[in-house]
Structure formats: structure tokens, C-alpha cells
C-alpha positions in Angstrom: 9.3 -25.3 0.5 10.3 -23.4 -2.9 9.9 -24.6 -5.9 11.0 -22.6 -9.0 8.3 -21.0 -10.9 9.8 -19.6 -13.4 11.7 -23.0 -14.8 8.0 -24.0 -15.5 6.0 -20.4 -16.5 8.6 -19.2 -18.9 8.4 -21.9 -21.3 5.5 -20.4 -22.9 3.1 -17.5 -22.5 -0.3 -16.0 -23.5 -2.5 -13.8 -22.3 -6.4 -13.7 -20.9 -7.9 -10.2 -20.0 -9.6 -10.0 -16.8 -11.3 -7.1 -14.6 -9.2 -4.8 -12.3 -10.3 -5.4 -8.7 -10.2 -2.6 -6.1 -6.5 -2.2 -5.4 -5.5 -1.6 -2.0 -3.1 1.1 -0.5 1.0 0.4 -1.3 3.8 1.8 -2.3 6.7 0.4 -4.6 10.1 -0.3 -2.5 13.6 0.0 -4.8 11.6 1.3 -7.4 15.0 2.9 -8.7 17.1 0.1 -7.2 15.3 -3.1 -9.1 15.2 -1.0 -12.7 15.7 -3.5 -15.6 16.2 -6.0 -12.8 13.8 -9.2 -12.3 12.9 -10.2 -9.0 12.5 -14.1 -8.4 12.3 -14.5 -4.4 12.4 -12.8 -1.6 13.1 -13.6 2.3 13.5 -12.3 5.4 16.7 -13.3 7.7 16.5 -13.8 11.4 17.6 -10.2 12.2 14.0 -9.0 9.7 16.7 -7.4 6.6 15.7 -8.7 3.5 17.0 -10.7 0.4 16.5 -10.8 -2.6 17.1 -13.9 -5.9 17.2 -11.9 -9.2 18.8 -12.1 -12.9 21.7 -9.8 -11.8 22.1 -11.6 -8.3 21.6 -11.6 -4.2 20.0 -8.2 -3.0 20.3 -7.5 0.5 18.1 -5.0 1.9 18.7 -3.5 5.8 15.8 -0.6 5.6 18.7 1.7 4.7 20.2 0.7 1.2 20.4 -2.1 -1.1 23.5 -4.3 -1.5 24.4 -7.0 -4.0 26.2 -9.8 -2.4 29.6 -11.4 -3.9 29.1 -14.9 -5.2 32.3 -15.8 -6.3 32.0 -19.1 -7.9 28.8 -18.7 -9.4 28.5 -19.8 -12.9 25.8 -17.7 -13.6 24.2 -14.8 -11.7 20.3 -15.4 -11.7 19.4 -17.0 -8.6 16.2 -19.0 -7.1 14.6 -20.8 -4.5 15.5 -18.6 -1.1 15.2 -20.9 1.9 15.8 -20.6 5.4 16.5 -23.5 8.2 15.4 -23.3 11.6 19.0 -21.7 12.6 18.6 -19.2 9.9 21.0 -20.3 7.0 19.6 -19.1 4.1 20.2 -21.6 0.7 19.2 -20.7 -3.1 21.0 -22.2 -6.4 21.3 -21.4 -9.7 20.8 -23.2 -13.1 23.7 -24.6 -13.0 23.5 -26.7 -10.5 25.1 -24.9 -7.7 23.9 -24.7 -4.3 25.0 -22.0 -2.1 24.0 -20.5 1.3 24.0 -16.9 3.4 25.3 -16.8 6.5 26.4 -13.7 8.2 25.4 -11.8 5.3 27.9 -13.4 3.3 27.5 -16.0 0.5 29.3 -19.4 0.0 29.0 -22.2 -2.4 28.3 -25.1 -0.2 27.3 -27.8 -2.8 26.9 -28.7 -6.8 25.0 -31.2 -7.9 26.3 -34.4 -9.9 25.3 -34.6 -13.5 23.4 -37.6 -12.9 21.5 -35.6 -10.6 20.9 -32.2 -13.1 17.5 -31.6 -14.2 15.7 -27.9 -15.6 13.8 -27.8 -12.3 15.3 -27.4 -9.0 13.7 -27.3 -5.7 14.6 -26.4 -1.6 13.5 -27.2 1.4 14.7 -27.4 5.1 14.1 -30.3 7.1 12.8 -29.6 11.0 17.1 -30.7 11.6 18.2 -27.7 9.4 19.5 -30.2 6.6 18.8 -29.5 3.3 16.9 -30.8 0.9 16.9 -31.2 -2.8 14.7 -32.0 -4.7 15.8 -32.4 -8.7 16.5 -36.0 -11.0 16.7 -37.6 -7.9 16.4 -36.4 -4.5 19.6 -35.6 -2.4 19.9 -34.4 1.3 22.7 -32.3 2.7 24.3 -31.1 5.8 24.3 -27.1 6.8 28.1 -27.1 5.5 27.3 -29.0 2.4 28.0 -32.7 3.7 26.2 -35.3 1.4 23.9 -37.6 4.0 21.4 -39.2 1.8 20.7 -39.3 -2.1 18.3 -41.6 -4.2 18.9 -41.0 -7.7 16.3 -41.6 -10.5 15.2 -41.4 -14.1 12.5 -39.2 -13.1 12.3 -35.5 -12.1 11.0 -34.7 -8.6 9.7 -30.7 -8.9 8.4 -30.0 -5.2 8.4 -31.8 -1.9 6.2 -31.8 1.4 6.5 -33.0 4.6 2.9 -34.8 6.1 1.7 -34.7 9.4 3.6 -38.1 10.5 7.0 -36.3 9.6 7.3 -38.3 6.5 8.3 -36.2 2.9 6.5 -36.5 0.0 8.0 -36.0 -3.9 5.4 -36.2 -6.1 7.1 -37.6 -10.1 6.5 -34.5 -12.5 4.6 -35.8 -15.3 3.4 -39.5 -13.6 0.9 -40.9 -11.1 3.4 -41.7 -8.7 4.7 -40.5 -5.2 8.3 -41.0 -3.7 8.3 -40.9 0.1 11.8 -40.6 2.4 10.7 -42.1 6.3 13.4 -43.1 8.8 15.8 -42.3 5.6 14.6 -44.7 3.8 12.6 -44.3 0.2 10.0 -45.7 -1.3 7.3 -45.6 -4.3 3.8 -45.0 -3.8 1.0 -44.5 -6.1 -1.0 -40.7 -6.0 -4.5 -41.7 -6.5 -7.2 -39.5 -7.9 -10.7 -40.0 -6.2 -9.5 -42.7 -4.5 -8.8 -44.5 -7.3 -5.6 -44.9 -10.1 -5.5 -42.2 -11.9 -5.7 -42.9 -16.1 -4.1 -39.5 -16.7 -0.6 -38.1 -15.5 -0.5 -35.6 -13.4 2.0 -32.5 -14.6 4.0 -30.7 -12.1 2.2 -30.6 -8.6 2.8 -28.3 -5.6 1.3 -29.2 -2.2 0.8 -26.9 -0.1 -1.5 -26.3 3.1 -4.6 -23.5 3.7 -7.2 -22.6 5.7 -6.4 -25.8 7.7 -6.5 -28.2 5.1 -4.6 -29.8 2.2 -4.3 -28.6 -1.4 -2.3 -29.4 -4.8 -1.9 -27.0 -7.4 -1.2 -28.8 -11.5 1.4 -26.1 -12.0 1.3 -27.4 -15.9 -2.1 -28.2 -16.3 -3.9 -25.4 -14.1 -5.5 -27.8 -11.9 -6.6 -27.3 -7.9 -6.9 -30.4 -6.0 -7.9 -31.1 -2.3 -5.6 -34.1 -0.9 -6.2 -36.7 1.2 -2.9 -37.6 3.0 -4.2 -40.7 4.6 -5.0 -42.0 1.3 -2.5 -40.2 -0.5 -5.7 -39.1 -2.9 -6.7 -36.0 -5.4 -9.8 -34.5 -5.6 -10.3 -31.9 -9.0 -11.7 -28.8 -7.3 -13.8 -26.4 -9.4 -11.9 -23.0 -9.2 -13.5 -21.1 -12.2 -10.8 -19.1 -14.0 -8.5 -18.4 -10.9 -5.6 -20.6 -12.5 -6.1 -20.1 -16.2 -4.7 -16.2 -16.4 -1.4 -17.7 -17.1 0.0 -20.8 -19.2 1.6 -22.3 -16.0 -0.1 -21.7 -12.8 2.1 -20.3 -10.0 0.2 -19.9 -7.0 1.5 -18.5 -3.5 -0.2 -18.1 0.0 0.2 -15.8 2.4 -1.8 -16.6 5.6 -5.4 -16.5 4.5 -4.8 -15.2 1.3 -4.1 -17.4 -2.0 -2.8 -15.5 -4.9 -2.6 -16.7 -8.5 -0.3 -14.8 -11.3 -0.7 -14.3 -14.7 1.6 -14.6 -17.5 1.8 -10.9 -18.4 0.6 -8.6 -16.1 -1.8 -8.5 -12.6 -2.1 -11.2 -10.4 -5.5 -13.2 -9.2 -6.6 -12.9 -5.3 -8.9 -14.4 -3.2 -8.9 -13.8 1.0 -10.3 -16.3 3.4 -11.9 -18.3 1.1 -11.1 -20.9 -2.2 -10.8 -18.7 -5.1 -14.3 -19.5 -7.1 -14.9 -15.9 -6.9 -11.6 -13.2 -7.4 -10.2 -9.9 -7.7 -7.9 -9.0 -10.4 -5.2 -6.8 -8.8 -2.2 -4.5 -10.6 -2.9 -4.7 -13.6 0.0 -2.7 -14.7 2.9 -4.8 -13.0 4.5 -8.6 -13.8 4.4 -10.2 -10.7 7.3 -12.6 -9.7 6.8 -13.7 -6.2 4.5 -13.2 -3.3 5.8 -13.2 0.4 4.4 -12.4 3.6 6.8 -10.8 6.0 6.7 -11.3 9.7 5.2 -7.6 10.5 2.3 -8.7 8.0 3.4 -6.6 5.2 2.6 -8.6 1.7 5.6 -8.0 -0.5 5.2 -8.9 -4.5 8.3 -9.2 -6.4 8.5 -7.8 -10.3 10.2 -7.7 -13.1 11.6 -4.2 -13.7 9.7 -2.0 -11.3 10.9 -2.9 -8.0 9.1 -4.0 -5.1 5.1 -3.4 -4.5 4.3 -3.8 -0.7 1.1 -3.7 1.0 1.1 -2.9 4.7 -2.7 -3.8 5.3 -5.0 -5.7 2.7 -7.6 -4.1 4.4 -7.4 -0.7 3.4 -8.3 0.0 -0.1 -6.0 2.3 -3.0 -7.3 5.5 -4.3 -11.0 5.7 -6.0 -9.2 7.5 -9.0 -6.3 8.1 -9.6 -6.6 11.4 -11.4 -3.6 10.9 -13.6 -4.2 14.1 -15.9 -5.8 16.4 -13.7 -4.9 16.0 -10.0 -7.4 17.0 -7.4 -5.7 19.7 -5.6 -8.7 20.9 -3.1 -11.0 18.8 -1.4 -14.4 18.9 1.1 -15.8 16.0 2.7 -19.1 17.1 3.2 -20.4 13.2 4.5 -18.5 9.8 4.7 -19.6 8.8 0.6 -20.1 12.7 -0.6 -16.7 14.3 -1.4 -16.6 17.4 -3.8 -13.0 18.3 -5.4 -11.5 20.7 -7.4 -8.8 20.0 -9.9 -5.7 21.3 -11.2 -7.6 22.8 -14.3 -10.9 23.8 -13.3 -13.0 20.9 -13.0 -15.6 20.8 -9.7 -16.3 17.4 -9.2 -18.3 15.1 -6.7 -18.0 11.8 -5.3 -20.9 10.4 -4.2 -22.2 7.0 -3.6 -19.1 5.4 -5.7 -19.7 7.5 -8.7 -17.6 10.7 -10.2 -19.4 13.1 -11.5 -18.7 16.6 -12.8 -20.4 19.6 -11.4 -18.8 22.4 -13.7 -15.7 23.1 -15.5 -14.6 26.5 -16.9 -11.0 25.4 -17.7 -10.0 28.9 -16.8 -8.0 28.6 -13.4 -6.9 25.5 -10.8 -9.7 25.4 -7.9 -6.9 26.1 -5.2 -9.8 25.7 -2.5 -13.4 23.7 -1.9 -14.8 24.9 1.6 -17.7 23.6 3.0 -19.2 22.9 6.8 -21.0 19.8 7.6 -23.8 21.2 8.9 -24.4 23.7 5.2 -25.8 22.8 2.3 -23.2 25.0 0.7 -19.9 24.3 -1.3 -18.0 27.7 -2.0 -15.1 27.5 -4.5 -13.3 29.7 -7.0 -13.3 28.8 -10.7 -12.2 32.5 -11.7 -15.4 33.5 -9.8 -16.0 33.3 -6.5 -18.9 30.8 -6.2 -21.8 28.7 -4.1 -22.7 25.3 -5.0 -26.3 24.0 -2.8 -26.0 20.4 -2.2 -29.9 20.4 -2.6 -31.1 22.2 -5.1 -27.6 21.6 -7.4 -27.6 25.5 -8.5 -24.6 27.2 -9.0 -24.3 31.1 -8.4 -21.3 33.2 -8.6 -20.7 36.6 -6.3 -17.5 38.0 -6.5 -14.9 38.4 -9.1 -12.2 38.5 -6.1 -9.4 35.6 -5.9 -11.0 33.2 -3.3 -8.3 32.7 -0.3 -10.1 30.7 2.5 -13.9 30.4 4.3 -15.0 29.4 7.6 -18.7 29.4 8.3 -20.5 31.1 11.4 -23.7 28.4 10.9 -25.1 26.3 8.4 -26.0 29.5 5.8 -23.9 32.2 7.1 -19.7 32.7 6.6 -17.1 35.0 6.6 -15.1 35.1 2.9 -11.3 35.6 2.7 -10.2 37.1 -0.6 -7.4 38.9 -2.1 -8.6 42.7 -1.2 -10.2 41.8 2.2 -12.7 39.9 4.1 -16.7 39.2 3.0 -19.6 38.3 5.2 -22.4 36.4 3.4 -25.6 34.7 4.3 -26.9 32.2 1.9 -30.2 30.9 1.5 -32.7 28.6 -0.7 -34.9 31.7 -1.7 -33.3 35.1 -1.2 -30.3 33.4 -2.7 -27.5 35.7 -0.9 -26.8 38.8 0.7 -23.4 39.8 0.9 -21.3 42.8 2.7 -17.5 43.9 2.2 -15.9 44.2 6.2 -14.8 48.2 5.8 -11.8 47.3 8.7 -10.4 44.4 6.1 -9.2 45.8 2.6 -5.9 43.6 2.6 -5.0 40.2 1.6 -6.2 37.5 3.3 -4.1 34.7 3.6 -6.2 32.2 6.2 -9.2 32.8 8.4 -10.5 30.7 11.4 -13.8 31.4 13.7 -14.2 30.5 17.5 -17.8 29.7 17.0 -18.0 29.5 20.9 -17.0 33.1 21.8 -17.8 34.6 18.1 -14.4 35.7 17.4 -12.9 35.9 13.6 -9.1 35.6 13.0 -7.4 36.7 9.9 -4.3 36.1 8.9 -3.0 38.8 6.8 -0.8 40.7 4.7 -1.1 43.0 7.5 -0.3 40.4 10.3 -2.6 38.5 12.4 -5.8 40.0 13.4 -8.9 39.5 15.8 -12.4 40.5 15.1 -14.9 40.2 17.6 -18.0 42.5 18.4 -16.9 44.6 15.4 -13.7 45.7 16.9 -10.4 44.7 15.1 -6.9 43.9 17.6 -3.7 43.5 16.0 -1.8 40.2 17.9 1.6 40.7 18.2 4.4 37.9 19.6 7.1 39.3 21.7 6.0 42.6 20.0 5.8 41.5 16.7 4.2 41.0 14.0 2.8 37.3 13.3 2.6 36.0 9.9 1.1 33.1 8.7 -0.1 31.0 6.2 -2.3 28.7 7.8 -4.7 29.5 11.4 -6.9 26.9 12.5 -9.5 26.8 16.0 -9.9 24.0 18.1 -13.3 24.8 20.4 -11.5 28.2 21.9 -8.1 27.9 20.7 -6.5 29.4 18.1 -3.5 27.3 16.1 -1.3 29.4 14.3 1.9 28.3 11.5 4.4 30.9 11.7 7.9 30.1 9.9 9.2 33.0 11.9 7.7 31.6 14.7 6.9 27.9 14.6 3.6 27.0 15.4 1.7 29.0 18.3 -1.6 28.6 20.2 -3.7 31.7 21.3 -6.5 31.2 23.5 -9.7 33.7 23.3 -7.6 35.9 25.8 -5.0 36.3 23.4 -2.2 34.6 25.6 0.1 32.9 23.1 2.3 29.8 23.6 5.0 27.9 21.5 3.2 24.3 20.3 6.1 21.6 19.5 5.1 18.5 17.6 7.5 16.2 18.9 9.8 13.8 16.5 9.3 15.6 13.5 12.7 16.3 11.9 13.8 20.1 11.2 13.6 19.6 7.1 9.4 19.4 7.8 7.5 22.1 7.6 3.5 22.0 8.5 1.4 22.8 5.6 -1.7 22.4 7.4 -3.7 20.9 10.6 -7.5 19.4 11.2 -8.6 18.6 14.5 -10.4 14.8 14.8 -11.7 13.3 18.3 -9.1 15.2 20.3 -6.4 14.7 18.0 -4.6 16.8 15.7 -4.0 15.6 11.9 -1.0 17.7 10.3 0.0 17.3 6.5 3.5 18.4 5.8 5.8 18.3 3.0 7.2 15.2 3.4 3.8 13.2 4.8 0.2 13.1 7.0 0.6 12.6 10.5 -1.9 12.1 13.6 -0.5 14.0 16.7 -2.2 13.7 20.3 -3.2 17.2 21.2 0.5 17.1 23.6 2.1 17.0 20.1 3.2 13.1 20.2 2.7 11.2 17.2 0.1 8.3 17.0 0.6 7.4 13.5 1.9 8.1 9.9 -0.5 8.0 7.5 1.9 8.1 4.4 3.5 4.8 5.2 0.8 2.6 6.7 -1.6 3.4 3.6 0.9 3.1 0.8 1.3 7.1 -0.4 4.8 8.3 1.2 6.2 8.6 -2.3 3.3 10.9 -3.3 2.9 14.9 -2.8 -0.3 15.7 -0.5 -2.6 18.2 -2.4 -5.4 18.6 0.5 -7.8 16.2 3.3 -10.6 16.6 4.9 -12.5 14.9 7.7 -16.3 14.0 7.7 -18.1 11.3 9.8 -14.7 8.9 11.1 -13.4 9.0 7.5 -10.2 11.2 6.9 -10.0 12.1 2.6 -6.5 12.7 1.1 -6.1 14.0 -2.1 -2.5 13.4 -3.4 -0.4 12.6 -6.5 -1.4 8.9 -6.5 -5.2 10.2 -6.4 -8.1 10.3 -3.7 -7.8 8.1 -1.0 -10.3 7.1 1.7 -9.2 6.5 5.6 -11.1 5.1 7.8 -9.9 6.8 11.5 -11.4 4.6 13.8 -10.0 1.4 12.3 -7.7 -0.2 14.0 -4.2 0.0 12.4 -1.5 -2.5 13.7 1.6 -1.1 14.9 4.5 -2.9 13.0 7.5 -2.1 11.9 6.8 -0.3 8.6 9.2 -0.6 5.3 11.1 2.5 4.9 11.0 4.2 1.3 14.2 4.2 -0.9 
């Protein structure tokens, strides 16, 4: 059942501030496509490809490009009210009185409506027979092709219809006490009792609608919740605090367990699994037009101008900042609530137990790296000095004026430092704060280091190639006799994981035998920026998104799309206690890994 909205909203507007709830994870679909446009409805056909109603027309959607259908005997090009019967005939009209339908992705005008029968609000629905039925001044029922079977016409308007459990449709009278019912095609009156009882007051325009297993009318006018009693075709005023009153005219939508409530202006009320006495204000910054549930469980909301905002899991919550001005670009989760960052200019920040807070800031260079080991006390990052930050005692010390390239730590207070003219040991402590020694056999860049903890072995990648260190000897490892060259080198227990462009991506065991590693069904425009190992899988950002790989190479999941940031440039992650970080573009986003994610078809980006 649809009922236009809009007919009812836009006659008047104001507005009522409310809190911003914790957003969770999307991404905007035809962001570019929907500019200037605004989205009424949406639907999915029987084949999953979308449509959707808007001022400029029909959009259809196939996960590849968006395409305005021909209607060409509209009157007017802003269209409503998407319904679908049982075959999969799609009907919507316009505001003038023009009823048309989608069938093979093609659009035909199947019916307009007498004058006797025109009225400001229109509303569809699909009968269990795949008739439709129109409810308007009067309430009309037609044939898939158009074919007029049954009409009652009437003085009053009828604004939304609902079919009880005994089969029977209900039409409540906007603005009356009354109730039309259609049984066994025949109509008749009946009165809508409040508390059992005649009701002294009119009720405005009513939607029925069903949730949580039970019965509910919304005053779309009057910002009312009711519970109804079908047996006694009785109201009930339900106390929802201010879950209707954000907007002049309530428009309500439910998706499963959720019931959503939008406001006038911007953001839209939402409560889950339970009547909406308490709520969360969510996006804040958008006009929502329409809320639909798809059949993989992605919650689509429709809006005026900025395309399409779709949330593949309610579940999984948006960014904890969204770091507009300064962008995190480096990142150490040292715990599952303790996160320290480093922005784009200069600020070292932690997040700990839901609170930001700023550790130093010397504005003089991006902190390109935060390294850290879960089992240290010590944060080392580069703020135009090389420098330690203990967790415990919160003092900062600086030792080295070098450019700060990578760290990976032997134990919990010693490391090896990888800087622009070579590679540091240090040992850091709570009293004799550090000791520190250049490595004579490394005075060249450093471009990544990694440490096989199990047979003590240190691996720098260099200007010079790629190197070995173990028992203070240093061996050059060559590939098919030559050099190797790498950004990024990473160890999993005793093996070695090397990016080469020349070479792809390698694995070299403590023996120093070297094999090709493939991640399968990546395309050849990817390129790996980086990889973390997690629970014997492999997490690899690239330039395009953050993937989980099995440690065969085959893909488990995609990150970008399932939590809503595939649109957004991946700065840094890191792993602590089940809980994957990302810093990107959108801000710093928690994971949990060892939640269980759906599989469902995901909406593909523009």
C-alpha cells in the first residue's frame, strides 16, 4: 500500500531541532545521477533492478547505469506511488490523474481517472488477484490492462487503504470518523471508533499499517500513533513522545523491525524493535523522501537532490569523527577502545573510551606513521622529530631528528627504527628513558621493515633492495637475480610478504626461498597498498578498497561496500583485539571482525 506523502507534507513546513544519533555505515548511490533531482519512491522489480518516481520522471537502475523511462502521454513528469502486483506489474500515477504501469521495462498509460473521481491525494495498492486499486474521491478498481471492474464514487476523499485479516479492505474518510469497507465487491460504511467508543473529534488523514505483529494508525495530519483493534474497528492514542512532531505532516515508513519518522527539513527519526518512545536522530544533513527495504536487506532512503543513501547493515555503526578538516592519515590500535592517530597537519590524537583527545600538535609536518605493538606501552611517531609517546606515564620524548619511515618492535620495550639515512635499534624504558644505537651495515633509506620474531630475523626494504639481518650479518635477497624493491614487507609467524610492482607480491620463508602470491579476483587496475594478518587471514587495503583474503589468496569479503566507505580513499587500519580500525576520507571507522556479515548481493557504486 502507497499512499503519497508528499500531497500531504508539502502543504506546509517548519522546523524542530533534534540530537544527531550515531549514524551507521552507508554510502550515497547516484549521487551525480539524482543532482537537482527529488526522489519520491523507490522499488524493486522481479528481476532485483530498481525504479525510481521523481520530479523529472521513471529511473531505472540495473547495477550498471541509470535510465529514465519514456512516458509518452504523461501530462506531467513527477511521478508517485510505485506498486507492484503479485505478477510483477509495477503501477504509479501522476497529479493528473493518470495511471500507468511498467512492464518489461517499458511504461504505458493504462488508466485516467474521471473528474468525478479527481482528488489532491492519490493512493495504490494491489489486491492478492493483481487488480489494482485506487484509492482517491471515490474508490475505483482495475484490471492489470486497465479494465474498470468496480468503482464507488463519493463526496469524500479516501487517502490510504488496508486489507484486514478476513480479506476485507478498509478506506478510512480523510478528515471524518468513518470507515468504507469493499467485501465480496460490495461497499459499505462503517464507523472508526476511538477507545471503543464514537469518536467527538475527526480524525485527519490515517495510514494503517502493521508492526511487530500488531496493528497501528499513523494521523498523517495531526501527528497522531494509534494501536487498532480490527475486530472492533477501534483507536487507541499511543504516547510516542516527539517521534511524529519533527515534521508538520507525519510520514512514517517501516522497514521490517524498524519504524522511521521524517522531518520536514532535514534527518529522519528511528527507532528498531521497539515503539518509538525513545529515538535516534539520523542524517542530519539530508531531506529524506522515502524509506525502502530491499530484498537483500539493504535500507535505501530516497532524497531530494543528493541521490540515494543506502545502508547495507543497521548494525554496524558510521565513523566516530569524521575529520573533515584534518583527515587522520596514520593510525595504531593499541586495544579495542584506545586508538591513537595522526593527522594530515600534525595533530597526535587518542581515542579512548569514546572521547577524542589531543596528545600534541606541532603543526609543522603530516604524521605519515603511528607504530605501536600491543604488547608496549610505547607509541613512536614523527611530528618533525622522531618521537615516543608511554601510554602510562603520558610523557613525550623526542630522539632523532631523522624522517621516520616505519617500526616493528623486537618485545614490548625494544624495536628496530627505519628512517631516511638508515636503520635504529632502541630500547625504551620507564626510568632509563632510552638507549639508542645507529646499525653501521644500514646508512640508506629505509622504505619498510618487518621482524620474524620467531627466528630473530630483520628485513629492510631499501633504497638499496631488500635485505636480511640476522645474527648481525646482512644478505642481499635477489629474485631471479635481481634486485627486489618494495614499498611495503610484512611477516606472518616465519614468512615474509613482500609488494614488488616489478614483481607482484612474493613470500620468502626464513630460508630465503621466494614464491609468487596471487590474490585472486582482484582486477589488474589494483594495486596493494598494504596487508595485516588477522586469525589466519590476510587484510589488504588497495587503491580502490579493504579486502579480507584467506591466506590461499581468495577473497572472504569487501569491506568498502558492506560498511558504506567505497566512495572514500583509505588513509591507514589497524587490528587490535577482533576490531579492524580504518581511517579514510569519510573519517575513523570501527569494524568488528568477528561479526557475522550477511552475504547479499551488495549495491554497486555509480
Amino acid at each position: 500500500m502507497k499512499i503519497n506523502f508528499f500531497l500531504v507534507f508539502l502543504l506546509s513546513v517548519w522546523f524542530i531541532n533534534q540530537a544527531r544519533g550515531q549514524q551507521p555505515a552507508h554510502f550515497i548511490l547516484g549521487e551525480n545521477q539524482f543532482k537537482g533531482v527529488q526522489i519520491y519512491d523507490m522499488i524493486q522489480d522481479n528481476e532485483d533492478y530498481f525504479y525510481f518516481a521523481t520530479n523529472e520522471g521513471i529511473i531505472h537502475y540495473d547495477f550498471i547505469s541509470f535510465t529514465k523511462l519514456e512516458t509518452k502521454e504523461a501530462r506531467s513528469n513527477a511521478f508517485f506511488n510505485l506498486v507492484k502486483n503479485k505478477k510483477g506489474t509495477i503501477f504509479f500515477n501522476n497529479l493528473n490523474n493518470q495511471i500507468f504501469k511498467i512492464e518489461n521495462k517499458t511504461c504505458e498509460l493504462v488508466f485516467t481517472l474521471p473528474e468525478r473521481f479527481s482528488s489532491n491525494i492519490i493512493n495504490l495498492t494491489c489486491n492478492n488477484l493483481g487488480q489494482l486499486i485506487i484509492a482517491c474521491k471515490g474508490i475505483l478498481l482495475i484490471s492489470e490492462e486497465g479494465k474498470l471492474l468496480n468503482e464507488l464514487e463519493s463526496p469524500y476523499v479516501f487517502n490510504s487503504s488496508y486489507q484486514l485479516s478476513d480479506g476485507s479492505w478498509m478506506f478510512p474518510v480523510a478528515n471524518d470518523t468513518s470507515l468504507l469497507l469493499y467485501d465480496n465487491k460490495i461497499f459499505h460504511r462503517a464507523e472508526l471508533l476511538l477507545n471503543g467508543a464514537k469518536s467527538s473529534r475527526a480524525f485527519g488523514v490515517l495510514n494503517f499499517f502493521r508492526f511487530l505483529d500488531s496493528l497501528y494508525a499513523v494521523d498523517l495530519s495531526n501527528n497522531k500513533f494509534y494501536a487498532f483493534d480490527e475486530l472492533r474497528l477501534s483507536l487507541r492514542e499511543i504516547n510516542v513522545g516527539n517521534f511524529l512532531n519533527s515534521s508538520t505532516n507525519a510520514r512514517v515508513y517501516i522497514t521490517g523491525d524498524q519504524i522511521w519518522s521524517a522531518s520536514s527539513i532535514s534527518g529522519i527519526n528511528f527507532s528498531n524493535h521497539t515503539l518509538p518512545q525513545e529515538f535516534s536522530v539520523l542524517f542530519k544533513d539530508y531531506f529524506i523522501s522515502d524509506v525502502y527495504r530491499d530484498r537483500e536487506g539493504n535500507i535505501l532512503m530516497g532524497t531530494f537532490d543528493k541521490g540515494v543513501i543506502v545502508i547495507p547493515d543497521l548494525s554496524v555503526p558510521d565513523v566516530i569523527d569524521p575529520f573533515h578538516s584534518d583527515p587522520m592519515i596514520s593510525l595504531f590500535a593499541a586495544g579495542k577502545n584506545e586508538i591513537y592517530m595522526g593527522s594530515n597537519s600534525g595533530f597526535f590524537k587518542m581515542y579512548q573510551n569514546y572521547q577524542i583527545q589531543t596528545i600534541s600538535s606541532t603543526h609543522k609536518k603530516p604524521i605519515e606513521g603511528v607504530y605501536g605493538d600491543v604488547e608496549s606501552d610505547f607509541i613512536i611517531y614523527d611530528d618533525e622529530k622522531i618521537k615516543c609517546y608511554n601510554r602510562k606515564t603520558k610523557e613525550i620524548y623526542s630522539f632523532s631528528n631523522a624522517s621516520l619511515k616505519d617500526v616493528c618492535f623486537i618485545n614490548h620495550e625494544a624495536m628496530y627504527i627505519g628512517t631516511n639515512i638508515g636503520v635504529y635499534k632502541a630500547k625504551l624504558g620507564t626510568h632509563a628513558r632510552f638507549s639508542i644505537e645507529h646499525i653501521p651495515d644500514f646508512k640508506t633509506r629505509v622504505y619498510s621493515l618487518a621482524y620474524d620474531k620467531t627466528n630473530e630475523i630483520l628485513y629492510i626494504s631499501s633504497a638499496s633492495g631488500l635485505l636480511k639481518f640476522h645474527q648481525n650479518k646482512v644478505e642481499k635477497i635477489l629474485y631471479q637475480n635481481h634486485d627486489i624493491y618494495s614499498e611495503k614487507i610484512c611477516v606472518d609467524g616465519e614468512t615474509l610478504y613482500v609488494l614488488s610492482r616489478q614483481h607482484g607480491i612474493l613470500t620468502v620463508n626464513s630460508q630465503v626461498q621466494i614464491s609468487p602470491f596471487v590474490f585472486k579476483t582482484l582486477s589488474r587496475e589494483e594495486q596493494i597498498k598494504h596487508i595485516q594478518f588477522y586469525n589466519h587471514s590476510i587484510i589488504t587495503s588497495t587503491n580502490t578498497g579493504l579486502y579480507q583474503f584467506d591466506l590461499k589468496g581468495n577473497i572472504v569479503r569487501q569491506f568498502h561496500t558492506a560498511f558504506g566507505f567505497a566512495t572514500k580513499k583509505i588513509y591507514e587500519y589497524s587490528i587490535a583485539e577482533n576490531t579492524l580500525w580504518v581511517s579514510h576520507s569519510g573519517g575513523v571507522q570501527e569494524i568488528g571482525l568477528n561479526t557475522y556479515i550477511q552475504k547479499r548481493k551488495q549495491l554497486p557504486l555509480d
